[in-house]
N, C-alpha and C positions, 0 to 999 in steps of 0.2 A: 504494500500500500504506500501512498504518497508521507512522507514525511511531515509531520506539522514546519519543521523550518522551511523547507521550500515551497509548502504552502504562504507560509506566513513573508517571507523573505522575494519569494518573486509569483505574487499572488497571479498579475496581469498574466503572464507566460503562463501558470497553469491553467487558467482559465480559455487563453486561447490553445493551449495544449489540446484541451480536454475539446472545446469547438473542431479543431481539424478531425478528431474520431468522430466527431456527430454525436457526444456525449449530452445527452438532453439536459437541460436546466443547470449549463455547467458552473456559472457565475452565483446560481441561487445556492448550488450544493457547496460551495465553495465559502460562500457568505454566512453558511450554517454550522459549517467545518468552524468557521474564525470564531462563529460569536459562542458557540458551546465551547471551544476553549480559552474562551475571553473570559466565561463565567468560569469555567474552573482554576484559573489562575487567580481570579478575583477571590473567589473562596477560599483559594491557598495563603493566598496573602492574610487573610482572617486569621485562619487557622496557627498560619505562621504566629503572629502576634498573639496571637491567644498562652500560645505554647510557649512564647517566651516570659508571656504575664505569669502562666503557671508555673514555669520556674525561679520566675523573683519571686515569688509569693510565699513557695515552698520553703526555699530558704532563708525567709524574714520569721514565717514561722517556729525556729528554732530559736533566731533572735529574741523575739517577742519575750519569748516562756523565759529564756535567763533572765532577761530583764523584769520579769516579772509582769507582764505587759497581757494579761492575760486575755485581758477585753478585745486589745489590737490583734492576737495571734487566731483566736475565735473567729474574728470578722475578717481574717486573712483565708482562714478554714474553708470558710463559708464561699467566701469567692472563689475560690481556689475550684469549690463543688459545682460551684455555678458556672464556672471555665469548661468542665470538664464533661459538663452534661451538654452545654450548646455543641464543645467540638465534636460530639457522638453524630449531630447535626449536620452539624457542617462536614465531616469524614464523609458521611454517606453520600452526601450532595455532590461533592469533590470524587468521588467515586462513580455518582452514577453520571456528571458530566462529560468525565476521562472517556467511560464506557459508549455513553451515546456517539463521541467522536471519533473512537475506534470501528464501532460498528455502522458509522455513516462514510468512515475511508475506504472500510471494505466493499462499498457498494462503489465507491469510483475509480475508474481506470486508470493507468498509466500515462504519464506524460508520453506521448510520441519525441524523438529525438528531430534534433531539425533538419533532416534530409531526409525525412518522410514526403512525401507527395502524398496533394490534395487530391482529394478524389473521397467517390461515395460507394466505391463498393469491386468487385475484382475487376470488372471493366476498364476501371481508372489505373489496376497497376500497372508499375512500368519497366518493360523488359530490361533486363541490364546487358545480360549474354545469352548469345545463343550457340549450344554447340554439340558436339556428338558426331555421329556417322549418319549419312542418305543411308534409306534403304529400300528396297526394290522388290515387294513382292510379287508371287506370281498371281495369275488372273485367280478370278473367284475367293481371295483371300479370307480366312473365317475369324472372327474376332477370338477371344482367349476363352469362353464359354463353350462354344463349338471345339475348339483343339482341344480341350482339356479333356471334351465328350469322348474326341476323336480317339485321343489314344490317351484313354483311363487312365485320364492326371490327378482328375479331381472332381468328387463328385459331390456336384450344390444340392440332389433330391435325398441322398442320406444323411444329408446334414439339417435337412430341415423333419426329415423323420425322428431323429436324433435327437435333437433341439428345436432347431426353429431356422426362419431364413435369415440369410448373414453368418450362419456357422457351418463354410465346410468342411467336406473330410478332404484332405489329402490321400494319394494312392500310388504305391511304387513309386515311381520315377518324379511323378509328382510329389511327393514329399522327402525326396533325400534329392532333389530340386532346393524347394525349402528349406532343408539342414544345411546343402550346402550353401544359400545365399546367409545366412545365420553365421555358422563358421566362417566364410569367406569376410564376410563384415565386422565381426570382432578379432580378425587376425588383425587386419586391415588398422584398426581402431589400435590394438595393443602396437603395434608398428608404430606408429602415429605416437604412442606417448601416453595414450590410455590407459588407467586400472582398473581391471574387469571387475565388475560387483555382481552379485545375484541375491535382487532385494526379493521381499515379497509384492504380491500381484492383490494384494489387500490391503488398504490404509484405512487410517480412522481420520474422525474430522479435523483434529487437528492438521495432520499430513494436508488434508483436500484447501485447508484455511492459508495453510502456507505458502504453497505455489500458486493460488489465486484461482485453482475450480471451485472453490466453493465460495460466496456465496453464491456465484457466477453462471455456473454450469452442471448444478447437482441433478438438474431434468437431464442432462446428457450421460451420466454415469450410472451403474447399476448398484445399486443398496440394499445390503442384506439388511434390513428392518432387525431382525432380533437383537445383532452384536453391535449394530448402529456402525458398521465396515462398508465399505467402499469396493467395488472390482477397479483397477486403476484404468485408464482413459489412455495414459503413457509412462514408460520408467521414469520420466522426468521428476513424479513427486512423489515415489519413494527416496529415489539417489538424492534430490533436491534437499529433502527433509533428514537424510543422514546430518547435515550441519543445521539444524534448526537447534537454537541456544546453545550453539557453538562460540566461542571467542577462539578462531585459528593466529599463528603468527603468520607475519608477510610473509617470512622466509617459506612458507608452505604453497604459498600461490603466484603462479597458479594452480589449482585442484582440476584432476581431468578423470573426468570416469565414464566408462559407457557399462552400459546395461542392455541383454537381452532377455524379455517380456514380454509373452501373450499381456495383450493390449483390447481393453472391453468398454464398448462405445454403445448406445442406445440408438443413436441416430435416429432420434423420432425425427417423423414428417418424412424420412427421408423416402422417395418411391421414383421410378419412374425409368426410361432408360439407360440414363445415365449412373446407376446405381446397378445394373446386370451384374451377375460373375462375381470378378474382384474390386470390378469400381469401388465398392461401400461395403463394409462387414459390421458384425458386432462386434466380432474375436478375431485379432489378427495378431501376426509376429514380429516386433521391428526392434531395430538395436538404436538406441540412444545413445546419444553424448551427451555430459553433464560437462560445467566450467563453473569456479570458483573464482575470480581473481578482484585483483584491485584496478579500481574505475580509473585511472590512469590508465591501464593495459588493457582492458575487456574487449577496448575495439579493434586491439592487434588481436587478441584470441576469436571475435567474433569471424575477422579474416581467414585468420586457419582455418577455423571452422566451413567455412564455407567452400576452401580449398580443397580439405578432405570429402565433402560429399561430391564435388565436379569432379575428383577423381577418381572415385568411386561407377558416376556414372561412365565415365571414359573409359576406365577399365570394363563396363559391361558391355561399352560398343553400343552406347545407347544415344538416341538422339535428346538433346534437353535443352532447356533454358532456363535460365533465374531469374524472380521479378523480386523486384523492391516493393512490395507492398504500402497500397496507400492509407491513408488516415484514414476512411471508409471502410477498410475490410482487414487491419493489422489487430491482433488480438486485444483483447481486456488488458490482459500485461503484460507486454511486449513494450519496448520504446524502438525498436526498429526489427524489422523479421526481414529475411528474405524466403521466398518459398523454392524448390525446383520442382519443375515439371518435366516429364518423357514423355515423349509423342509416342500415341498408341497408331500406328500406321493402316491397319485393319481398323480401325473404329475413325480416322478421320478426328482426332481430338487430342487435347492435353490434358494427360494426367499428373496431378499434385503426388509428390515421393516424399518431398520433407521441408519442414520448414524449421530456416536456423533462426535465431531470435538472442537478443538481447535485454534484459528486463530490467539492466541496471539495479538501482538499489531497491527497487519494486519488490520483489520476493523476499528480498534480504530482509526490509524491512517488518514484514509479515513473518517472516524464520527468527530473527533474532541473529543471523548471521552476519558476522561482526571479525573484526581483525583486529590485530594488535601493530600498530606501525611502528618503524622505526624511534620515533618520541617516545613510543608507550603510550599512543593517543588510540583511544578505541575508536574502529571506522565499521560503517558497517561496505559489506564486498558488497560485488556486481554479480549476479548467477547470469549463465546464460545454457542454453540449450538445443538440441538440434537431432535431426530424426539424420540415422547414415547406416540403414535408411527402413522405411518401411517396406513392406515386403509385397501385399498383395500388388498393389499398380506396377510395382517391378517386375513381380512373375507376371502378370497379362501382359508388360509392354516384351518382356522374352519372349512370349510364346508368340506373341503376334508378329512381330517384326521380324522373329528368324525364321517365318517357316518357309520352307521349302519344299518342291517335290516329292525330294527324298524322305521328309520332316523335319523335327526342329531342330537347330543347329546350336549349339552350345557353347557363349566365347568363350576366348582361351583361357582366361583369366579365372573361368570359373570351372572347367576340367577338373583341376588336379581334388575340387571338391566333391563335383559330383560323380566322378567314375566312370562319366559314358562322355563323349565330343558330340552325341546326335539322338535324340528322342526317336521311335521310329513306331 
């Protein structure tokens, strides 16, 4: 969440912050923010003075009784009681001010960084690169629902006998397909500098409060009602939440973790073509990267980051592009994302693979996640995060773009994982 200093310190900027997201009523919410902590510092300052009257008070009362002063130390007594009962008042008041404007931050988004572009929605974003390999299929090409059919990769009607639609089964080739984009992407990660974690696939609300799905996006997650747990959405807020009320030294950051996790999404409303196959699941597999660092360096680490997913998709021989996402479609808490996409060649479209993001002290602030700097001055980090990569949009855009005559062709990069050069 937004810090009360940067609220309070560069109020105009967060307010037109919050306008470039299309943040409704963003000057009223902000106006609400100031005056509930205007009354609780005013209380404090009460309070404060109260607590210093009860300590002259206390210690006059010892005075009194040696001097004999008995009537004086009684009437100090007495005040002392009457101090002591207001400030039970005023504690609570002080208490439930703090609280209304904690849980009136959590309702507001992210400052956008300022080389976000304006815009109202993914229309607006703006391509940054485009790259990857042409590819050339033959006539009658079948999109990744049809191949999968074709040669029993994956089957969507036993998944939804199973469970429901959005969860399917993997089969043979089809799912050590799977394993090896999993393996291949955490090698990949540990190369890179990564420490492999493997959190759990269930958080509590605390975990959901901290990385910002909750109070945000709890209709989009699935909730075990009895344990009041969470199925997670992404690894990002379990590994996120490993440093929640952490105080780390500099010397430790930057923090680099990736995580792979079945990944469980609701996606209500979602329906319609664009959703077939693997477009859209409930349960899917994708390896994360987590970053820790201090907001000096975040934007050199947001770089890598982004460097390692283009090379990822390069090594799959895959066509893609990156957009800077606009103020209009950049998440709740994000201050800059970029997303990638691969062109599904059979389906004539772009599909989203990952998106890297930056949230600056946004999470932190909500974690408690905090550093120790060189001074010995507590800071709090920058978290940042990024999908490398998810899985389903990457197995349809393989199967659709390599296939062939013969069948589907396997890059090389991903061989020595899966065992076979050719689906057939």
């Amino acid at each position: 969440m937004l810090t009360l200093k940067m609220i309070i310190e560069q109020t105009d900027k967060v307010i037109a912050g919050l306008e470039k997201k299309h943040f409704k009523n963003a000057k009223e919410a902000i106006d609400k923010v100031l005056e509930l902590d205007s009354k609780r510092r005013s209380i404090q300052n009460i309070l404060d003075k109260n607590l210093s009257e009860v300590n002259s008070l206390s210690k006059s009362i010892g005075a009194f009784m040696k001097e004999g002063k008995k009537e004086d130390a009684e009437a100090a007594k007495k005040r002392v009681a009457e101090l002591k009962e207001s400030n039970k008042t005023l504690q609570a008041d002080m208490d439930k001010a703090a609280e209304d404007v904690r849980n009136l931050l959590y309702t507001i988004p992210n400052v956008p960084h300022e080389s976000v572009p304006e815009g109202n929605g993914a229309e607006d974003n703006v391509v940054e690169k485009m790259g990857g390999m042409e590819t050339e299929l033959p006539q009658n090409a079948l999109p990744h629902w049809e191949l999968a059919k074709k040669y029993n990769l994956i089957d969507f009607d036993l998944g939804v006998k199973i469970t429901g639609a959005g969860f399917p089964v993997y089969i043979g080739q089809g799912a050590r397909l799977q394993r090896a984009l999993i393996n291949f992407f955490l090698d990949e990660a540990r190369a890179s500098g990564y420490l492999e974690v493997m959190p759990p696939t269930v958080v509590n609300a605390a975990s959901g409060y901290g990385t910002g799905q909750l109070p945000d996006k709890e209709g989009q997650m699935y909730h075990c009602n009895l344990d009041d747990l969470y199925l997670i959405p992404t690894a990002e807020v379990p590994v996120t939440n490993i440093y929640r009320d952490v105080i780390l030294d500099e010397k430790q950051l930057p923090i680099k973790n990736c995580a792979y996790t079945e990944c469980f999404r609701r996606e209500a409303g979602s329906y319609g073509k664009d959703v077939r196959g693997l477009n859209r699941l409930h349960e899917f597999s994708k390896v994360e990267l987590v970053r820790i660092d201090k907001p000096e360096h975040s934007y050199i680490s947001l770089q890598e980051m982004l460097d390692h997913v283009e090379g990822l998709l390069k090594k799959l021989e895959l066509p893609y592009r990156i957009l800077r996402l606009c103020g209009g479609d950049i998440s709740f808490t994000a201050a800059l994302c970029f997303d990638f996409e691969v062109y599904s060649e059979a389906q004539k479209r772009w599909l989203e693979v990952s998106s890297v993001s930056n949230f600056e002290t946004y999470q932190a602030n909500r974690l408690k996640c905090r550093y120790r700097d060189a001074n010995k001055k507590i800071q709090l980090c920058h978290t940042l995060n990024g999908s490398a990569l998810a899985l389903p949009r990457i197995v349809a855009a393989l199967l659709e773009n390599n296939q062939t005559p013969e069948g589907i062709r396997i890059p090389k990069a991903l061989v020595p994982y899966t065992g076979f050069d050719i689906i057939k």
